[in-house]
Structures are given as structure tokens and as C-alpha cells.
C-alpha positions in Angstrom: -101.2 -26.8 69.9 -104.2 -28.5 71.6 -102.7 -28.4 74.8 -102.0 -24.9 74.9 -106.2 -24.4 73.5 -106.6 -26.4 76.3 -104.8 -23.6 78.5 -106.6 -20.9 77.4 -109.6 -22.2 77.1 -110.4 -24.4 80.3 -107.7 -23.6 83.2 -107.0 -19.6 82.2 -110.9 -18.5 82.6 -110.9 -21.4 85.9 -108.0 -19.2 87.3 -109.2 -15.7 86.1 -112.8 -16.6 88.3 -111.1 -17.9 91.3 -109.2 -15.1 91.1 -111.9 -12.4 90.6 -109.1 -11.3 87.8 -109.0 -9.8 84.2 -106.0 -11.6 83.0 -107.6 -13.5 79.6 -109.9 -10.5 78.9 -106.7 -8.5 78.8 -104.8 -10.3 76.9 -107.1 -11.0 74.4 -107.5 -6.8 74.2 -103.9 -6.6 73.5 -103.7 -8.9 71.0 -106.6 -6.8 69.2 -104.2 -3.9 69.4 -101.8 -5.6 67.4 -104.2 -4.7 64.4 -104.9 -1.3 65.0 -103.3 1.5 62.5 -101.4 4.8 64.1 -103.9 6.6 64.1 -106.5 4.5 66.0 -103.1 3.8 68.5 -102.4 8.0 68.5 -106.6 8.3 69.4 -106.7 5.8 72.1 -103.7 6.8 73.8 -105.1 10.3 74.3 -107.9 9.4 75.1 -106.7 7.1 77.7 -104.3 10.2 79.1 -107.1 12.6 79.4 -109.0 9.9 81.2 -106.5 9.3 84.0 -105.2 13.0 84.5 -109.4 14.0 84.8 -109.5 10.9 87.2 -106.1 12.2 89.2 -107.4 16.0 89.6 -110.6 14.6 91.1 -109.1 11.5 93.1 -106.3 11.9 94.2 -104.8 14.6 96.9 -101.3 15.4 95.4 -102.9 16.5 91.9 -106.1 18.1 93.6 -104.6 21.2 93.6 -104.2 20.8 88.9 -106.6 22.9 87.0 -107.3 21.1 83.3 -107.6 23.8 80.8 -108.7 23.4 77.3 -109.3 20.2 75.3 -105.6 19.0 75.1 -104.5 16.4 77.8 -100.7 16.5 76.4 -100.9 20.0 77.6 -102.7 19.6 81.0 -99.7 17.4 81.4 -97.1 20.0 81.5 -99.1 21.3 84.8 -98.2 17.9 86.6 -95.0 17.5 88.7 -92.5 15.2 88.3 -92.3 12.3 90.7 -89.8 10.2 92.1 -89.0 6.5 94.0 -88.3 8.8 96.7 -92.1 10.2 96.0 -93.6 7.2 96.0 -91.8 6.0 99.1 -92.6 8.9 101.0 -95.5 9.9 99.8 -97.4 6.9 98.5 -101.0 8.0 101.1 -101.0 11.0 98.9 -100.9 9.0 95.1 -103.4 6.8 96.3 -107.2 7.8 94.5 -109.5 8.3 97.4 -112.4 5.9 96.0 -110.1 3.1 97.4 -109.6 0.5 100.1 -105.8 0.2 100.8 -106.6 -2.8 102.4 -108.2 -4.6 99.3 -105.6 -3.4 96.8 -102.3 -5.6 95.9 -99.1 -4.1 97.4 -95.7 -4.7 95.7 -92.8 -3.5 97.5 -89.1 -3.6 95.6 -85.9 -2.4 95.8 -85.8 -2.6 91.6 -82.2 -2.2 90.1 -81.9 1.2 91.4 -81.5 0.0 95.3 -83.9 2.4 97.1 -87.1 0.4 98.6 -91.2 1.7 97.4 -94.7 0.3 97.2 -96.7 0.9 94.8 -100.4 -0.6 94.5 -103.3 -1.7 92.0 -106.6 -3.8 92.3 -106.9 -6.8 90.3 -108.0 -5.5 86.9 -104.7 -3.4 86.7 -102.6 -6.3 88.1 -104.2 -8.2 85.1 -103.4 -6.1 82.8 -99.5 -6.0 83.2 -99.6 -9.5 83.6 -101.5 -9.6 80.1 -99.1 -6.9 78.4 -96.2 -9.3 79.7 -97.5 -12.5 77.9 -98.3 -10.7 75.1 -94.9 -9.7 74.6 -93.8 -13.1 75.0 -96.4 -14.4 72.1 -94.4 -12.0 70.4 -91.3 -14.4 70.4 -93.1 -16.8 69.5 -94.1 -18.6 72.6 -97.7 -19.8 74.0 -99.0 -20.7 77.5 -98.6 -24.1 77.7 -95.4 -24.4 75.6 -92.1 -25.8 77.4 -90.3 -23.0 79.0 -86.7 -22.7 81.2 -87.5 -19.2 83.1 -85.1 -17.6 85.7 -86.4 -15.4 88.3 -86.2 -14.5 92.3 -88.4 -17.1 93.8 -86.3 -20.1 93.9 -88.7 -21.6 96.6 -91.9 -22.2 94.6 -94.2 -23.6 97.4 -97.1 -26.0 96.6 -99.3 -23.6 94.6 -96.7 -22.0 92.3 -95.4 -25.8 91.8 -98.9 -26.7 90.4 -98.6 -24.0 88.0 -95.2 -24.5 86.7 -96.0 -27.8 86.1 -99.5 -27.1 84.0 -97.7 -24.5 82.1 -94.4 -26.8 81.7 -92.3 -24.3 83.5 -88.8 -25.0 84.8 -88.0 -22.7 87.3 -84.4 -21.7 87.8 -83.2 -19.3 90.4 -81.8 -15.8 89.1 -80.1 -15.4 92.4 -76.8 -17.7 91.8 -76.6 -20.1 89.0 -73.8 -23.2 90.1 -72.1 -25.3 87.5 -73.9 -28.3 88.4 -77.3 -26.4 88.3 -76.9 -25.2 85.0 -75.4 -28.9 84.3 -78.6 -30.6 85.5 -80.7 -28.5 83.2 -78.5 -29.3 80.1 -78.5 -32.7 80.1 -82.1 -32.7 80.6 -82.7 -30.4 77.8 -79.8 -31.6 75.6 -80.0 -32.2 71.7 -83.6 -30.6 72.0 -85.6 -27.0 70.4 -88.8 -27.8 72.5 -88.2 -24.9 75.1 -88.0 -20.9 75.2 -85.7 -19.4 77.3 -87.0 -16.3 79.6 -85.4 -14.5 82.8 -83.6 -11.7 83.4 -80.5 -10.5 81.1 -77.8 -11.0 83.2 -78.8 -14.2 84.3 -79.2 -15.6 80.6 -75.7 -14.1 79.9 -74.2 -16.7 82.4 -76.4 -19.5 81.2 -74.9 -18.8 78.0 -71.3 -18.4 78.9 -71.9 -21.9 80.7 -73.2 -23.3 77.3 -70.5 -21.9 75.3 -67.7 -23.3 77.8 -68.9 -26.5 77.5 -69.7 -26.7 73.8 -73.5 -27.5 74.9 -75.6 -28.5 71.9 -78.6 -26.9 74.1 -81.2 -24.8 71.5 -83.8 -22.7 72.4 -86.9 -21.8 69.7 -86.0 -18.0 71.3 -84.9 -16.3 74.4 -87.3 -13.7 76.3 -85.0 -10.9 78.1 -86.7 -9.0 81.1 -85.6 -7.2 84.4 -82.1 -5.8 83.5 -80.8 -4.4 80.6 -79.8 -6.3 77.8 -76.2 -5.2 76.5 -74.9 -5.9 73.2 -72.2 -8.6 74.2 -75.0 -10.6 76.5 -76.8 -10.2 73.2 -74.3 -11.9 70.8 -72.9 -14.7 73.6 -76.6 -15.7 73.7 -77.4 -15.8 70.2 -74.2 -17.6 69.5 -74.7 -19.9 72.4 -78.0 -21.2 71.7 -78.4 -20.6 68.1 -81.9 -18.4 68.6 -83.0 -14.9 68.6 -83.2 -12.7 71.3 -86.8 -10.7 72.0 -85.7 -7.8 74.6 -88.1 -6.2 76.8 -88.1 -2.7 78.8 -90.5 -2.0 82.0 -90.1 -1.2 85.7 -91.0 -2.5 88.6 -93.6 0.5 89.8 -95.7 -1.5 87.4 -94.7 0.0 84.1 -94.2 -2.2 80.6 -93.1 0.4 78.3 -91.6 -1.0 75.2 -90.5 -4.6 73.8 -88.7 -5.8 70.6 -90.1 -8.0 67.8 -89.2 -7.8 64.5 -87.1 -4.8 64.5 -84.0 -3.5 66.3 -86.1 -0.9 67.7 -88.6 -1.6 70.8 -92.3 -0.8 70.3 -94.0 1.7 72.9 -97.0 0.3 74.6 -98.4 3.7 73.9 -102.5 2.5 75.4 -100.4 1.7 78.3 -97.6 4.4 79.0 -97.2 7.7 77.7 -93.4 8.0 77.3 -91.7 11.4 77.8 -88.0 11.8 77.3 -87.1 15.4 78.9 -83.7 16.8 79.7 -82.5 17.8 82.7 -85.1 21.0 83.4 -87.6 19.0 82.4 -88.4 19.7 78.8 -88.6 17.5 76.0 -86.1 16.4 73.9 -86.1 16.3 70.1 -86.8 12.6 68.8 -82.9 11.3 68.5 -81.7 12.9 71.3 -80.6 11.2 74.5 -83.1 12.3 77.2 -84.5 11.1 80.5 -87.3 8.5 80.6 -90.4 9.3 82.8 -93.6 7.4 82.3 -97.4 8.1 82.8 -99.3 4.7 83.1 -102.8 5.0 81.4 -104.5 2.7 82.9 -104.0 3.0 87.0 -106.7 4.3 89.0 -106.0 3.0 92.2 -102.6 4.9 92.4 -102.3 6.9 89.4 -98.3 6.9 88.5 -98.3 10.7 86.4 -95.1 12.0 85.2 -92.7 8.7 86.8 -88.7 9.3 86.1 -87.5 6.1 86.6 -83.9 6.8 86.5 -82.7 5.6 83.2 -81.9 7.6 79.8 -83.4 6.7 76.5 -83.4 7.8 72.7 -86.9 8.2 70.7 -86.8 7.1 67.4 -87.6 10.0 64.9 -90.4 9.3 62.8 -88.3 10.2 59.5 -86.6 7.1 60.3 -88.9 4.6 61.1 -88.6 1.5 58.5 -91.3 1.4 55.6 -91.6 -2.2 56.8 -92.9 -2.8 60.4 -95.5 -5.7 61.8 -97.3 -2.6 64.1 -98.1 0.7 64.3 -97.0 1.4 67.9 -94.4 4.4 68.2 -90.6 3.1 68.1 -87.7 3.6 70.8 -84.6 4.0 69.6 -82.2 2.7 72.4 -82.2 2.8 76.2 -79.0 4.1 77.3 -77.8 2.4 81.3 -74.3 1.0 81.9 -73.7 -2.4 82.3 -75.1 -3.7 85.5 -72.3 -5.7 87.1 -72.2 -8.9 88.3 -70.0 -10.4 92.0 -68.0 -13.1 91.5 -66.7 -15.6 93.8 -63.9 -17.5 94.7 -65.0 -20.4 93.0 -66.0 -18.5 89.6 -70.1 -18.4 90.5 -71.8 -15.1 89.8 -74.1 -13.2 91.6 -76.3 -10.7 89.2 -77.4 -7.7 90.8 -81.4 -9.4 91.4 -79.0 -12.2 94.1 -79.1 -8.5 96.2 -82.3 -7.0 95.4 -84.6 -9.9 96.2 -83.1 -10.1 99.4 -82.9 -6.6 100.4 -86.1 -5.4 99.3 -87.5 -7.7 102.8 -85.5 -5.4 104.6 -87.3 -2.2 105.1 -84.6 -1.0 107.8 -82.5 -0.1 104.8 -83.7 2.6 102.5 -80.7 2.0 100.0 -78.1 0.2 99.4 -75.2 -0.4 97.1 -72.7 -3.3 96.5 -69.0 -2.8 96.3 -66.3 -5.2 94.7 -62.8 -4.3 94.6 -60.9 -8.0 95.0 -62.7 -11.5 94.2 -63.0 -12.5 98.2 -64.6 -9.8 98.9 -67.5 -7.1 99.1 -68.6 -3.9 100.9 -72.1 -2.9 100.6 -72.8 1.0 101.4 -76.2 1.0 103.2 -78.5 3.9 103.9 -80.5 3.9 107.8 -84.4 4.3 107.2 -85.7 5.1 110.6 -86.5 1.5 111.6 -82.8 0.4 111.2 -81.1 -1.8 114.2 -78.1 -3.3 114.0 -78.9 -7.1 114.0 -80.3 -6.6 110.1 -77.4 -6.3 109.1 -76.1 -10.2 110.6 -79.6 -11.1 108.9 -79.0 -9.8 105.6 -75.6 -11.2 105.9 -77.2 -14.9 106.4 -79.5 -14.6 103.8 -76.6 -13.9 101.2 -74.8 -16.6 102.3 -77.3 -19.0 101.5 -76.0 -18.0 97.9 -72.8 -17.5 98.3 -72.2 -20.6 100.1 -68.8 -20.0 101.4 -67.5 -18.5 104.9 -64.6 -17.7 103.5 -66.2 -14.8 101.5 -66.0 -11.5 103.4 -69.0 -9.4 103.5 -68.2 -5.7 104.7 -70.4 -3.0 105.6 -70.6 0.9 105.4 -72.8 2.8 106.2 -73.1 6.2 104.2 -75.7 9.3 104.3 -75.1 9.4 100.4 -74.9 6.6 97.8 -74.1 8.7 94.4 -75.6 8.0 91.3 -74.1 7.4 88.0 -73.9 9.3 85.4 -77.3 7.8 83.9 -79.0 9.8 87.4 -79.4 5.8 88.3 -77.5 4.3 91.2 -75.3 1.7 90.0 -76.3 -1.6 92.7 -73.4 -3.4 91.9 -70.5 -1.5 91.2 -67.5 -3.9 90.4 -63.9 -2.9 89.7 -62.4 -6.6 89.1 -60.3 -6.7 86.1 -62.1 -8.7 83.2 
């Protein structure tokens, strides 16, 4: 407890300076929010949304075109298009407000789960914010800054400054990309026949940690288990729980720089709603009752540099209706029901190690001569990845991409195919599936 007062109160405000960043102001806002009743939440997210769309009309040359009539920003909203990945891919000069200095703003370029490559960008104060939404939600499980944490995540090589940092903030660092048996045996005997860490990474790779716990009888506990990145399915849900004797807290965002919902006390998610305004519309683009499976696309509230208005991100979701929203609930933000995806798939390899579908994307979103991609696997040995040219594309990427994989895969043996297609199809969710795998369970 003093050491993470310590945290907050010396090092966070020492990094937020050297920084020139927002981060402990921002998180101390959201914690505020916490408090707030539905109606104060229902006031300020309107106001925010009428904020932004005035901001976009004026700012910003794609919406320039938008006239705002009447009072009602939920209306004015209907006037917006929808946008895309493709959108922001191809379009991205257009989104950006014309107050700002591309050069000063923070790029962050990713394939995400759905394969096809964008930027998107923000200044520091929005940067922070996410950042502070994203710890929040982990205080929401239960963990501080400061507290002894296993987190798994795409940037295995940690380099002298991020090494400082997981060490203040007693953070092991695990790869996401692909977890051995004697990795994940290391860890447990260093963390065996303890409850002094929280588990955090992204779903698919918690999944295997805990099917390596529970095929090994590990007498490994975690206080609780932060899920991020993919989505959480039911039976990663219950292996994990089972496996480490702890609850699970899920979370729900995208990579464009959108935290949209995250669990804490109910089986429902709570909506960010001062964040993200969260439609769910059908396929023509109307709204769906509460309780009905729709599409998801996202307004974020609080991006000026690049104003994100009307975002489908590709994945289908379920509103809670209000009728059945328990009399009991810790806050007052509106409730998602369920986020409807199938199960992202993972490669396995001749020797029984599996690659989750972030082992792909972290290496293919450095390579910008491929717009999309998608990974096939039809026998154990073996993989075919469909690739989609950008207009940059020559053919040594391809031995390059194949190098970096094999720094995870880690056997010649393992065939790598390509194919190159003018069309990868999406499921039935409108999401490409990155990993599609046909293997027998």
C-alpha cells in the first residue's frame, strides 16, 4: 500500500512532466466518474457528443460539408457517414482537424484482429486518456500501480527504458507471441504457492497459460486476471477460472483508440459512455432495439486531433435493455449485453506450441507492403497465409515476414505457404477471421 502511494504520488506526476502528458489527471477524472448517477453520466455524454461533432463540422474536411440543425446532437449524428478501416487507411489526411501538426501528434499504426493495416493519431492529452481509462479498468479488478503483475503482450524486446518501468511497477513481461513449456515453466516456479500477482494480457494468450497450469496440476493463484485484445470466450473463461482459482475482469476496445466497455461486478460490461457513444445499427444502418444483435460502431468523445465519428469496427454486439438491468449495480454507466465474434483461432505446431492470432499481427502490421492478410491451417505442419498487394508490395517481404515468424516458430520443418488473393472474405460477423484453422480439436 505505501509503495503503490509512493507510485502515484512521486514517479506518476515525475513521468506525467517529462512527458508533457495527462495520464494522473485522467485517471483521477475517471475514478470521479465512478460516483456519478445516470443522469449526470446521460448529461455529460451529450454534452461531450455535441462538443466533438461542432468541433468536426468546423475542423475537419470530410464532415465540412455537415450542417448541425437544432439542439439535439444524437440527431445531428444521423447526418454523419459511416466510416471504415478502409476509411481511415485511405483517407486518414481528410479525418485529421486542421488546427493540427501531423508532425507533433502520436501515430499508431496496426493491423488489429481484423488483418487490414491503418493509422490513426492523437496528441498527448488524448493518448493519456486511454491510457487512464485502461488502468482504471484494471483498479476495477482490483489491482494498483505498483502491485506485482504477470502481463502478456507483443513487445517481447523491452529495451532499457521499458525495462526500468517494468521493474518500478513490478511487471513481468511475457510475450503474447508464442508461449514454450519451459517459458511458462520458468514463471511457475517463480510464482509457485503464491496470490501476490494479477494476471493481465490478451485472452487467448491467458487461455494457454491456463491450459499449461491445469496440465501440470500448478498450484499457481492469481488475486484476478485482466482480459484485453481478443475476445474472451466462455471456455477460456472457465479453464482460467478453474486453473488459477480467480475471477476473470473482461475488457472490450479497439485498436483505433477506442475503450468501449469493461466488466466488474456484473456479467454485463459497462459502456464508457463520456468516452464512446455506442451505436448498434443493422445492416442499412439503423438502430437496433436494445436486445437485438446489431453491428457496433463507435463515436469517441474525446478526440480532437482526428475525430473518429460513426467508427464500425467490424464486430456484432447486444445492448442490454434497460428493463433488465439488475436493481443492484456498483455504477450508473449503460450496460452491454454480449459482444457476439467467433472464436479467434489459434496455430499449432509440431511440437504442441501455439501461436494466437497477435504472434501474426505484431509482425505484419511493420509490413505496410501488405494491406491484408489472413492465416490458413489445414494440417499441423503447415500454413498458408492469403495476402492482399498494397501498392508498395515487392516480393522479398514476403522471405522477410517469413523470417520474422520463424523466430517464433522455431522450426524449419514448419512450412509456411503463400497466396496471394484480390479478396480475403469476411465472416459472418462482417470481421475477417485472421486465423482461420480447420485442425480437428
Amino acid at each position: 500500500m505505501i509503495y503503490n502511494k509512493l507510485i502515484e504520488n512521486i514517479f506518476l506526476p515525475i513521468g506525467d512532466f517529462i512527458n508533457k502528458s495527462s495520464y494522473l489527471k485522467q485517471l483521477k477524472y475517471w475514478r470521479k466518474l465512478d460516483s456519478f448517477s445516470e443522469t449526470e453520466l446521460e448529461n455529460l455524454q451529450k454534452n461531450n457528443l455535441k462538443t466533438i461533432l461542432e468541433h468536426a463540422v468546423k475542423n475537419v474536411a470530410k464532415y465540412k460539408t455537415i450542417e448541425l440543425e437544432g439542439s439535439n446532437p444524437y440527431l445531428w449524428l444521423n447526418n454523419f457517414p459511416i466510416i471504415t478501416k478502409n476509411d481511415i487507411r485511405n483517407d486518414s489526411e481528410n479525418l485529421l482537424s486542421k488546427e493540427v501538426d501531423k508532425a507533433t501528434l502520436i501515430s499508431y499504426s496496426s493491423s488489429g484482429s481484423s488483418g487490414v493495416q491503418s493509422t490513426v493519431y492523437m496528441n498527448k492529452e488524448e493518448q493519456s486518456n486511454i491510457r487512464a481509462i485502461l488502468s482504471h479498468w484494471w483498479e476495477w479488478s482490483g489491482y494498483k500501480i505498483g502491485n506485482r503483475l504477470v502481463q502478456t503482450g507483443m513487445s517481447p524486446e523491452r529495451g532499457f527504458l521499458k525495462s526500468i518501468k517494468d521493474g518500478l511497477f513490478k511487471t513481468k513481461y511475457i510475450t503474447a507471441f508464442s508461449l514454450t513449456e519451459e517459458q511458462l515453466a520458468s514463471l511457475f516456479k517463480e510464482i509457485n504457492n503464491t496470490n501476490n500477482y494479477y494476471l493481465a494480457g490478451y485472452a487467448s494468450s491467458l487461455n494457454i497459460i491456463a491450459e499449461y497450469a491445469l496440465k501440470h496440476n500448478s498450484n499457481v493463484h492469481f488475486k484476478s486476471v485482466i482480459s484485453l485484445g481478443d475476445k474472451m470466450f466462455s471456455h477460456y473463461k472457465k479453464n482460467i477460472e478453474k486453473a488459477f482459482a480467480t475471477k476473470v475482469y473482461d475488457t472490450y476496445g479497439c485498436n483505433e483508440g477506442f475503450l468501449i466497455a469493461s466488466e466488474k461486478d456484473l456479467e454485463y460490461k459497462y459502456i464508457m459512455s463520456p468516452h464512446v457513444y455506442l451505436e448498434i445499427l443493422d445492416d442499412d444502418h439503423n438502430p437496433v432495439p436494445d436486445g437485438e444483435i446489431g453491428n457496433v460502431v463507435v463515436t469517441r468523445l474525446d478526440a480532437f486531433s482526428m475525430p473518429l465519428i460513426r467508427y464500425k469496427i467490424g464486430d456484432l454486439a447486444i445492448k442490454l435493455p434497460k428493463e433488465k438491468y439488475p436493481e443492484k449495480r456498483l455504477y450508473n454507466y449503460p450496460l452491454l449485453e454480449k459482444i457476439v465474434g467467433r472464436e479467434t483461432d489459434v496455430v499449432v505446431l509440431l511440437d504442441d506450441r501455439k501461436l494466437t492470432v497477435h504472434s501474426f499481427t505484431g509482425i505484419f502490421e511493420y509490413f505496410t507492403e501488405i494491406k491484408q492478410f489472413q492465416v490458413i491451417q489445414e494440417k499441423k505442419g503447415r500454413i498458408i497465409i492469403k495476402y492482399i498487394k498494397s501498392e508498395s508490395f515487392h516480393i522479398d517481404v514476403l522471405e522477410r515476414a517469413t523470417s520474422e515468424m520463424q523466430k517464433h516458430i522455431r522450426d524449419a520443418n514448419f512450412i509456411i505457404e503463400y497466396k496471394e488473393v484480390d479478396f480475403i472474405a469476411p465472416s459472418k460477423s462482417g470481421k475477417p477471421q485472421i486465423v482461420e484453422s480447420t485442425l480437428k480439436k
